[in-house]
C-alpha positions as CSV (number, residue, x, y, z in Angstrom):
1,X,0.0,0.0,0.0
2,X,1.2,3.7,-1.4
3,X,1.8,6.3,1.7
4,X,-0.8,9.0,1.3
5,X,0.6,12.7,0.2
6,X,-1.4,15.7,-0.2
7,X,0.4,17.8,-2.9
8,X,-0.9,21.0,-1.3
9,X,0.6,20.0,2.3
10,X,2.3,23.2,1.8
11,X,0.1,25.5,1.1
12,X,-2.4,23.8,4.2
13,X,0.6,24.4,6.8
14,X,1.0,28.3,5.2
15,X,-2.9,28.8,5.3
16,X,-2.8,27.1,9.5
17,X,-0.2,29.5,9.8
18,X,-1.4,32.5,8.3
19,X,-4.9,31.9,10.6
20,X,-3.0,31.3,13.5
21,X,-1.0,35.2,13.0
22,X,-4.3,36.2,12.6
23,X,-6.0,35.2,15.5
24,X,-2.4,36.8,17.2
25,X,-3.6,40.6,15.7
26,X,-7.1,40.1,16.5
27,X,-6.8,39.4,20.2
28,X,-4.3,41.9,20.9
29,X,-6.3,44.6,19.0
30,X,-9.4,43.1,21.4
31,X,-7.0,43.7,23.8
32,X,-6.6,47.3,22.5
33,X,-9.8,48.1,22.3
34,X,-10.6,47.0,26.0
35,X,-7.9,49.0,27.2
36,X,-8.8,51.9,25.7
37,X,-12.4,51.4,26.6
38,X,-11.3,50.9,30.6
39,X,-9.5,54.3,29.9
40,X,-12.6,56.3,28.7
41,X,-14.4,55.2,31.3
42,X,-11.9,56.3,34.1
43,X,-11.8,59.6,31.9
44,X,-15.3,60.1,31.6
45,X,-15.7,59.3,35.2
46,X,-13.0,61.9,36.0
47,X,-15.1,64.6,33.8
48,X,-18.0,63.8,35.8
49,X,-16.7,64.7,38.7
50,X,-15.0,67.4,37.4
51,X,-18.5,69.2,36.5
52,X,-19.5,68.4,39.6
53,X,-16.7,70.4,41.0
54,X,-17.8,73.2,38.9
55,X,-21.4,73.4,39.5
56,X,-20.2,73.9,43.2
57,X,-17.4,76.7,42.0
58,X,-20.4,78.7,40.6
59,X,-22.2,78.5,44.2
60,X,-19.3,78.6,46.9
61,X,-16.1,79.6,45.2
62,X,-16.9,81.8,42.2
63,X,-12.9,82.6,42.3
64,X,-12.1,78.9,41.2
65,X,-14.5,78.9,38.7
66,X,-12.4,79.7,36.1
67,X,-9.6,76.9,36.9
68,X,-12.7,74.3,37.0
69,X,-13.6,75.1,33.4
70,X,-9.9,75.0,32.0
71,X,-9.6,71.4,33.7
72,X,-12.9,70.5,32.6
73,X,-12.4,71.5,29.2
74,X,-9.3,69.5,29.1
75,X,-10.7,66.2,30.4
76,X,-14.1,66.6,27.9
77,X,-10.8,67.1,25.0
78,X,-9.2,64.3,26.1
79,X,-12.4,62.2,26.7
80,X,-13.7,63.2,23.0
81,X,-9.9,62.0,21.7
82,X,-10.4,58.6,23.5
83,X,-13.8,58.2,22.1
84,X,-12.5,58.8,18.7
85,X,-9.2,56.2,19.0
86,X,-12.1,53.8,20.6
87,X,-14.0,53.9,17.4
88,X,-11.1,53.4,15.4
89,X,-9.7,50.3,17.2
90,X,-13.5,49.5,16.7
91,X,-13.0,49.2,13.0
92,X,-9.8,47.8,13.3
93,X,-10.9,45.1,15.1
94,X,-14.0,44.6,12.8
95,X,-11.5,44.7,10.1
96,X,-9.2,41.9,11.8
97,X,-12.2,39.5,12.2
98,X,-13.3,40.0,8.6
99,X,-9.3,38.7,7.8
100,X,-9.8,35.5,10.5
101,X,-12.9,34.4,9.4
102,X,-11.4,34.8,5.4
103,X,-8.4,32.9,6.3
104,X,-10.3,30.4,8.2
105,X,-12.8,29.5,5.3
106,X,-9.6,29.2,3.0
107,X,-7.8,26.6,5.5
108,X,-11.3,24.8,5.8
109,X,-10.8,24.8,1.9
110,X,-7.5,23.0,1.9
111,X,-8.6,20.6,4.7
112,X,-11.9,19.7,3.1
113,X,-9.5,19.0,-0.4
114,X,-7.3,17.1,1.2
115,X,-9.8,15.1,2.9
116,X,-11.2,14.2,-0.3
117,X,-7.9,13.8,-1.9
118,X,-7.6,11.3,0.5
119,X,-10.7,9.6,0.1
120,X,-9.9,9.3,-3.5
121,X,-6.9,7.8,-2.2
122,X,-8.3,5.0,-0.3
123,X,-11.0,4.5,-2.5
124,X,-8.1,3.4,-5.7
125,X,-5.9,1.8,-3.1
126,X,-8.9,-0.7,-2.7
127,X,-9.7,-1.0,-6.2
128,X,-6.0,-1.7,-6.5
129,X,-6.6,-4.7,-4.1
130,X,-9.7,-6.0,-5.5
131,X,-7.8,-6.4,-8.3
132,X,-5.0,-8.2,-6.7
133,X,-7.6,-10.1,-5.2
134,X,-9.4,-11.5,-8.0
135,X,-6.3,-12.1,-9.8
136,X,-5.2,-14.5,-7.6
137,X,-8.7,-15.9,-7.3
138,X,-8.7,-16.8,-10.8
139,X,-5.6,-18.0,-10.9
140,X,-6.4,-20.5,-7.8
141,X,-9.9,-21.3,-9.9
142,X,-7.8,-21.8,-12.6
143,X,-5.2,-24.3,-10.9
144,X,-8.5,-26.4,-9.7
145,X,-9.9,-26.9,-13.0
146,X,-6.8,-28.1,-14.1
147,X,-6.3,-30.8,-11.2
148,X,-10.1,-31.4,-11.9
149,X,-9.6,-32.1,-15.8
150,X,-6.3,-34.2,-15.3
């Protein structure tokens, strides 16, 4: 019996590889994402207070007013920066799934070939056998006949 080789073992490994580097980008962009989303939420937390601050500026300490706003002004910048970098690691990591799944229905592909490949395979290897088989079937009918007829 023949040893079983996929011609496209090559390209299968590349595709397993390829996946797997992949899967690498798209969790640490998840891994991005999250942190910047932790970081809003500290930020946008911070502003919270921050106007909080400020409403009570207005009411006890007019004279600090002005320093409130400045440093509320700033963290409502930053917070609005954050919330844009979020949305793009958003579509980055939309993006990166789109390439997982893509490479993962092209190694499904090369597996699903090679399964059939192989099937193919085993299928002529016991043709091959039947063969074998019958030959020497015949042959032994044949020897039988003779001892019969002499």
């Amino acid at each position: 019996m023949m040893i079983f080789q996929f011609r496209l073992e090559t390209s299968l490994r590349i595709s397993k590889q390829m996946m797997e580097a992949a899967q690498g980008v798209l969790a640490e962009a998840i891994r991005e994402l999250q942190k910047l989303s932790e970081k809003k939420s500290i930020v946008n937390n911070q502003y919270i207070e921050v106007i909080e601050r400020q409403k009570k500026a207005c009411l006890r300490e007019p004279h600090q007013l002005n320093d409130w706003q400045r440093f509320s002004s700033r963290q409502k910048k930053q917070l609005d920066e954050l919330e844009t970098l979020e949305k793009e690691q958003e579509i980055t990591v939309a993006k990166q799934r789109e390439e997982v799944i893509r490479l993962r229905v092209e190694h499904e592909k090369y597996n699903k070939l090679k399964e059939k490949q192989y099937q193919a395979f085993l299928r002529e290897e016991l043709r091959k056998e039947q063969k074998v088989i019958d030959e020497i079937s015949q042959r032994s009918a044949g020897i039988k006949v003779r001892e019969v007829l002499s």
